[in-house]
VOBA-1610 file (N, C-alpha, C; in pm, whole numbers, padded with zeros to 5 digits, always signed):
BEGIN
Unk+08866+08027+09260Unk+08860+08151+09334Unk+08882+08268+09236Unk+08840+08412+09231Unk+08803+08492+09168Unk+08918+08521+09217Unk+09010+08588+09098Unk+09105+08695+09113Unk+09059+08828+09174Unk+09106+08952+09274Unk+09038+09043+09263Unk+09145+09136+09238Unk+09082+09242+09215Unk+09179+09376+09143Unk+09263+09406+09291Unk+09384+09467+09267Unk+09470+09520+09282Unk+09419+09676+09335Unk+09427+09704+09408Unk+09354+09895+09501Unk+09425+09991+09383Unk+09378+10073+09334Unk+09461+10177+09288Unk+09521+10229+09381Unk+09648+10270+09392Unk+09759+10374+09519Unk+09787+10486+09431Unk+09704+10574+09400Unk+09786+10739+09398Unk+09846+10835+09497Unk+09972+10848+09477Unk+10052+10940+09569Unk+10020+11131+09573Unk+09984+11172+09423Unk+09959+11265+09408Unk+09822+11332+09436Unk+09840+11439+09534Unk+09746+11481+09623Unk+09619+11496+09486Unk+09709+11538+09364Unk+09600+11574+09229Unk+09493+11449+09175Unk+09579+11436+09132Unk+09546+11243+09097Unk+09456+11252+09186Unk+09493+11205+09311Unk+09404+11174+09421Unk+09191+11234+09390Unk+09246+11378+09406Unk+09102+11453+09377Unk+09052+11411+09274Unk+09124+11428+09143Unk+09056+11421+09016Unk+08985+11246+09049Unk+09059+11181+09043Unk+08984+10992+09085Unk+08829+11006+09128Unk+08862+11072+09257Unk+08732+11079+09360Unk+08651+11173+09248Unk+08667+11307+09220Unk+08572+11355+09156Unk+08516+11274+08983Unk+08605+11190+08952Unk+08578+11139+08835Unk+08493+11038+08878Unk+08458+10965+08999Unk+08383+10831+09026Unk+08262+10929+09087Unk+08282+10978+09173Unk+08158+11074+09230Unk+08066+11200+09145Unk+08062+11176+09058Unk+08007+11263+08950Unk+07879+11318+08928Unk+07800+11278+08990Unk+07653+11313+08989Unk+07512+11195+08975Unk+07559+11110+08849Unk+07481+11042+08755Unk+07557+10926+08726Unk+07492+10793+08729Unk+07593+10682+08775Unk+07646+10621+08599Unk+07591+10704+08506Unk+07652+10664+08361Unk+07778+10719+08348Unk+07789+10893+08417Unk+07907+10955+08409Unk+08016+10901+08510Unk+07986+10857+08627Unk+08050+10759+08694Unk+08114+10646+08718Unk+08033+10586+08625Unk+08065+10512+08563Unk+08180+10489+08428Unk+08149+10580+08341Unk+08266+10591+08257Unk+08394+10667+08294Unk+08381+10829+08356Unk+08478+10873+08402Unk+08550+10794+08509Unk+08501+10716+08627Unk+08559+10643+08725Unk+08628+10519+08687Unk+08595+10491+08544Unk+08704+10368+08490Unk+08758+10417+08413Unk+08756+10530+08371Unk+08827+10610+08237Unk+09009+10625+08337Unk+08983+10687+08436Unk+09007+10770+08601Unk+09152+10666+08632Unk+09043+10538+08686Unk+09108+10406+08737Unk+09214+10399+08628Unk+09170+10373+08495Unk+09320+10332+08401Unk+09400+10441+08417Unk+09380+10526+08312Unk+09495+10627+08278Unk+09588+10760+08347Unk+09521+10744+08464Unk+09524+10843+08590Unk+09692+10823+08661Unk+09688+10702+08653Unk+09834+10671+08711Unk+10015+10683+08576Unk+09944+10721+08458Unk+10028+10730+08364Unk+09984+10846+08244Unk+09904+10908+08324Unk+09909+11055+08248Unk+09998+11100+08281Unk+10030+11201+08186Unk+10145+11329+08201Unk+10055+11457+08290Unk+10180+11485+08339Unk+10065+11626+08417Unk+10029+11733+08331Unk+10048+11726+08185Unk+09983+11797+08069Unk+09812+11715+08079Unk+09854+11597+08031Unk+09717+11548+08014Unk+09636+11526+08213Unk+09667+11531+08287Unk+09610+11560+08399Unk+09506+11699+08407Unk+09630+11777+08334Unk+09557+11939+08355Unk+09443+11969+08286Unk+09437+11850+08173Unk+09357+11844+08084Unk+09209+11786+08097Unk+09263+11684+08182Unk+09123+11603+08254Unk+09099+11721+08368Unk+09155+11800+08416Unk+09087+11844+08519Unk+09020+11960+08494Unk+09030+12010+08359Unk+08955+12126+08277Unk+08820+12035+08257Unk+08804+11931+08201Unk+08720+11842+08178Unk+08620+11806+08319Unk+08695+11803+08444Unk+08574+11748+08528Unk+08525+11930+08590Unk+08563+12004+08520Unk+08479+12132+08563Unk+08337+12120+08453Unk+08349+12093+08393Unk+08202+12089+08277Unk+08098+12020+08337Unk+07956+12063+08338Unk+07892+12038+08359Unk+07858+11889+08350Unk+07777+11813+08388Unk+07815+11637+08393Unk+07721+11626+08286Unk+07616+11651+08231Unk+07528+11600+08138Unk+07625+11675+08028Unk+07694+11802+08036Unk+07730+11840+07874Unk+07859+11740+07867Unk+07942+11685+07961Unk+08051+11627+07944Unk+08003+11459+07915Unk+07934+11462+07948Unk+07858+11340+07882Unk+07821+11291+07789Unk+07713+11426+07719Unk+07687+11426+07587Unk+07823+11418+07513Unk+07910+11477+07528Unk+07988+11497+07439Unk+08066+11360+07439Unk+08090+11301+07528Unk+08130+11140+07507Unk+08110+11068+07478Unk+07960+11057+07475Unk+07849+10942+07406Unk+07843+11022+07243Unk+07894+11134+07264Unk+07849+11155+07086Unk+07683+11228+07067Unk+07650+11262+07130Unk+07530+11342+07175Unk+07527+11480+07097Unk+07628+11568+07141Unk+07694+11679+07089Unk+07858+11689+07097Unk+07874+11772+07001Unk+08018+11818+06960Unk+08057+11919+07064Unk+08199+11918+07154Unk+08221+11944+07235Unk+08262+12093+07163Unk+08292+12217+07254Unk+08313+12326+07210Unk+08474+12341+07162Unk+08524+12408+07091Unk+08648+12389+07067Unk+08733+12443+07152Unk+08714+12490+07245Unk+08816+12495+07378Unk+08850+12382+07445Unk+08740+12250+07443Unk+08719+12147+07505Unk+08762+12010+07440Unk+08782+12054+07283Unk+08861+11938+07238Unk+09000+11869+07267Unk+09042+11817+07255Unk+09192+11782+07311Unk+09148+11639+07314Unk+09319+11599+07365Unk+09367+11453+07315Unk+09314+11389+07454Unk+09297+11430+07557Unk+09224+11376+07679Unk+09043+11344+07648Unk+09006+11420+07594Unk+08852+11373+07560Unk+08859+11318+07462Unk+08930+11278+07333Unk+08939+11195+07226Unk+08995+11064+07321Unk+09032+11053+07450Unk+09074+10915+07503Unk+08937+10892+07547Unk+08883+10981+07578Unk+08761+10929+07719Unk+08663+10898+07598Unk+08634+10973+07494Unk+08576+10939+07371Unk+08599+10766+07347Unk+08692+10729+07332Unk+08782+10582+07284Unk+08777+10485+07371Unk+08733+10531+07526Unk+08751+10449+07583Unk+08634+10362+07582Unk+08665+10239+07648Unk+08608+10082+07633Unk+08444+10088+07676Unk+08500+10165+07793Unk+08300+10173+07870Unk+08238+10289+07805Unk+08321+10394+07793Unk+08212+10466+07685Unk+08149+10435+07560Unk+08255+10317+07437Unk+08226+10261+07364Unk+08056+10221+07412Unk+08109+10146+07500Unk+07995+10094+07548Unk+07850+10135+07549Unk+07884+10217+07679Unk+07799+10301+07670Unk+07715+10375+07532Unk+07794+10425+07469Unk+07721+10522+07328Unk+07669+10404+07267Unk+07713+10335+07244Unk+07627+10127+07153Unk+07475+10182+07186Unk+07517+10147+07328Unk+07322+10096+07419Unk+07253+10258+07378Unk+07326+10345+07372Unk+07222+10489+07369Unk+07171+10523+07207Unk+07253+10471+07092Unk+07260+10507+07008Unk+07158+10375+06921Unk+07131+10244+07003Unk+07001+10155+06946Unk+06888+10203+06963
//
């Protein structure tokens, strides 16, 4: 029998939004990465790095994209230690592999 995941439970009304807007994103690549980026680190960010992702899901979805896959260099208002995670993370890895063959 298949183990299955565990529900994420966020209490914080914030958390809460940012999740939904990080899985509901437009385009199912950005949805894909932000909505598992979201799922992990969402429950053990600091509300520094929260504030940080939530500067991040105001950007447009193809420029916040590019800039994850490595497409383009994000503007320097937009750098920070929250997009160097989403940068690092596993499915974006991923992701940039398949775009960059």
């Amino acid at each position: 029998m298949e183990s299955m995941k565990a529900p994420l439970i966020l209490t914080d009304p914030t958390r809460k939004r940012l999740l939904y807007r990080a899985m509901h994103r437009g385009f199912k690549e950005a949805d894909i990465i932000l909505g598992s980026f979201a799922e992990q680190h969402l429950p053990t960010m600091t509300d520094e790095e929260v504030e940080l992702l939530a500067a991040l899901m105001e950007v447009p979805d193809t420029d916040l994209y590019n800039w994850i896959v490595g497409r383009e260099e994000a503007p320097a208002n937009y750098r920070n230690e929250v997009l160097e995670m989403l940068k690092n993370h596993p499915v974006a890895e991923e992701v940039r592999n398949r775009v960059t063959q």
